[in-house]
N, C-alpha and C positions, 0 to 999 in steps of 0.2 A: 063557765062555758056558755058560748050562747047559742041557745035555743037549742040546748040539749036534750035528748030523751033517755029519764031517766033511768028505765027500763032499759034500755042499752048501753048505757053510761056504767050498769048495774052487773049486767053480763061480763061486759067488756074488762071490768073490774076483776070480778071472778075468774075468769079466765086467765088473766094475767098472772094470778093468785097459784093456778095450775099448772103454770110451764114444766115442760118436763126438761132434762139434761142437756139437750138438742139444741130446743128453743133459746135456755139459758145463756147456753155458749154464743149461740147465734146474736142474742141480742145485746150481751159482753161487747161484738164486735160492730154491732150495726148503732149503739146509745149515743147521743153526744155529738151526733155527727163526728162519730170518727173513720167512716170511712170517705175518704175524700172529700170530707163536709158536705156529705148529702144527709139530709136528716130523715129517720126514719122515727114512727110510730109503733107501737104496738097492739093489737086487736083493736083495728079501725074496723067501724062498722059499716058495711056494703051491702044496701039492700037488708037484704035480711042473715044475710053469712057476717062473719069478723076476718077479718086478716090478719094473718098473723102477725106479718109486720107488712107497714106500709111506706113509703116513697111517695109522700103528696104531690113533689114538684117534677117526677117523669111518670106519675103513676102506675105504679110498680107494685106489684104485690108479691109480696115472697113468703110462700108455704115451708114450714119443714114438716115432712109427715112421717107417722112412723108405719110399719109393715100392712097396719089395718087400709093402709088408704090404697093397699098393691088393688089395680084395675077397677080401680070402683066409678062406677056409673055415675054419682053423687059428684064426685069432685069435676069431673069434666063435665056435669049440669054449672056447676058453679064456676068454673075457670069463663064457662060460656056467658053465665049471668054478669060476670065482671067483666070481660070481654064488654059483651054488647055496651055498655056504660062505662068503655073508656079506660079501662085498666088493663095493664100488662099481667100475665100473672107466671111465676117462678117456682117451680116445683124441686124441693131435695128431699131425699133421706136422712131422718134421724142420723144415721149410721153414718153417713157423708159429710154430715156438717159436723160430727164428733173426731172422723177420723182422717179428713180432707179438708178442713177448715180453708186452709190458704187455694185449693183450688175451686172450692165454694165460690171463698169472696172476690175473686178474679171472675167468675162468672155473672156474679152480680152485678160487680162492675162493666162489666162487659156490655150488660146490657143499657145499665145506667149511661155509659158512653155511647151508644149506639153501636157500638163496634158487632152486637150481635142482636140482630132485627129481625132474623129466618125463624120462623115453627122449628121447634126440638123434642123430640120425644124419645127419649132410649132407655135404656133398664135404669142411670144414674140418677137423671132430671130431664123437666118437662118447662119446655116454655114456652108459651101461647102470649104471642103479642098480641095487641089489642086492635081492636079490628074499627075502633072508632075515636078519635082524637075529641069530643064531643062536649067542652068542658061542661054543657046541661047535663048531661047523664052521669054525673059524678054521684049523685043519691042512688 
């Protein structure tokens, strides 16, 4: 990799190391570009946060979270941190992505397509588009 740091290179690792059920399934479906041949990552580093999975070429970040992250101040510091630097970012539940899989990845897509560009927030998922196209603010 060039001009990696390896201290994040290192996290990034671990973490991947840690997925839980959610994650697993989700990245099952996002590897390989098999969804519509958009290629996704996994704990890409942003700033100082990782992603869970990421979408380099619409920048797209897609969270799965599980019940610890209900109303937490912390993640919408951070939807805003990626925000300001040009990233979308895609909120579901654990529990959603296990047991709605297919309308998950419709929503994914959705945005991937443009077809869904509005602010979302309701009890399923959360989607904060990016509020700067800015391809500098990508670090």
């Amino acid at each position: 990799m060039r001009n990696a740091d390896r201290h994040k290179t290192g996290k990034a690792r671990s973490l991947r190391q840690a997925d839980n059920d959610a994650e697993e399934a989700m990245w099952s479906e996002l590897r390989n570009r098999r969804l519509n041949g958009y290629k996704f990552v996994r704990q890409l580093p942003v700033g100082p946060y990782f992603a869970d999975f990421a979408c380099r070429e619409r920048r797209l970040v897609v969270e799965v979270d599980g019940s610890q992250h209900a109303g937490s101040y912390a993640d919408r510091h951070r939807d805003s941190f990626m925000n300001e630097r040009g990233w979308s970012v895609l909120r579901f539940w654990n529990v959603d992505v296990l047991k709605e899989r297919e309308q998950v990845l419709e929503t994914v897509l959705a945005v991937l397509d443009a077809r869904l560009v509005d602010p979302v927030d309701t009890s399923e998922m959360r989607f904060v588009p990016s509020s700067s196209n800015d391809e500098e603010n990508m670090r």
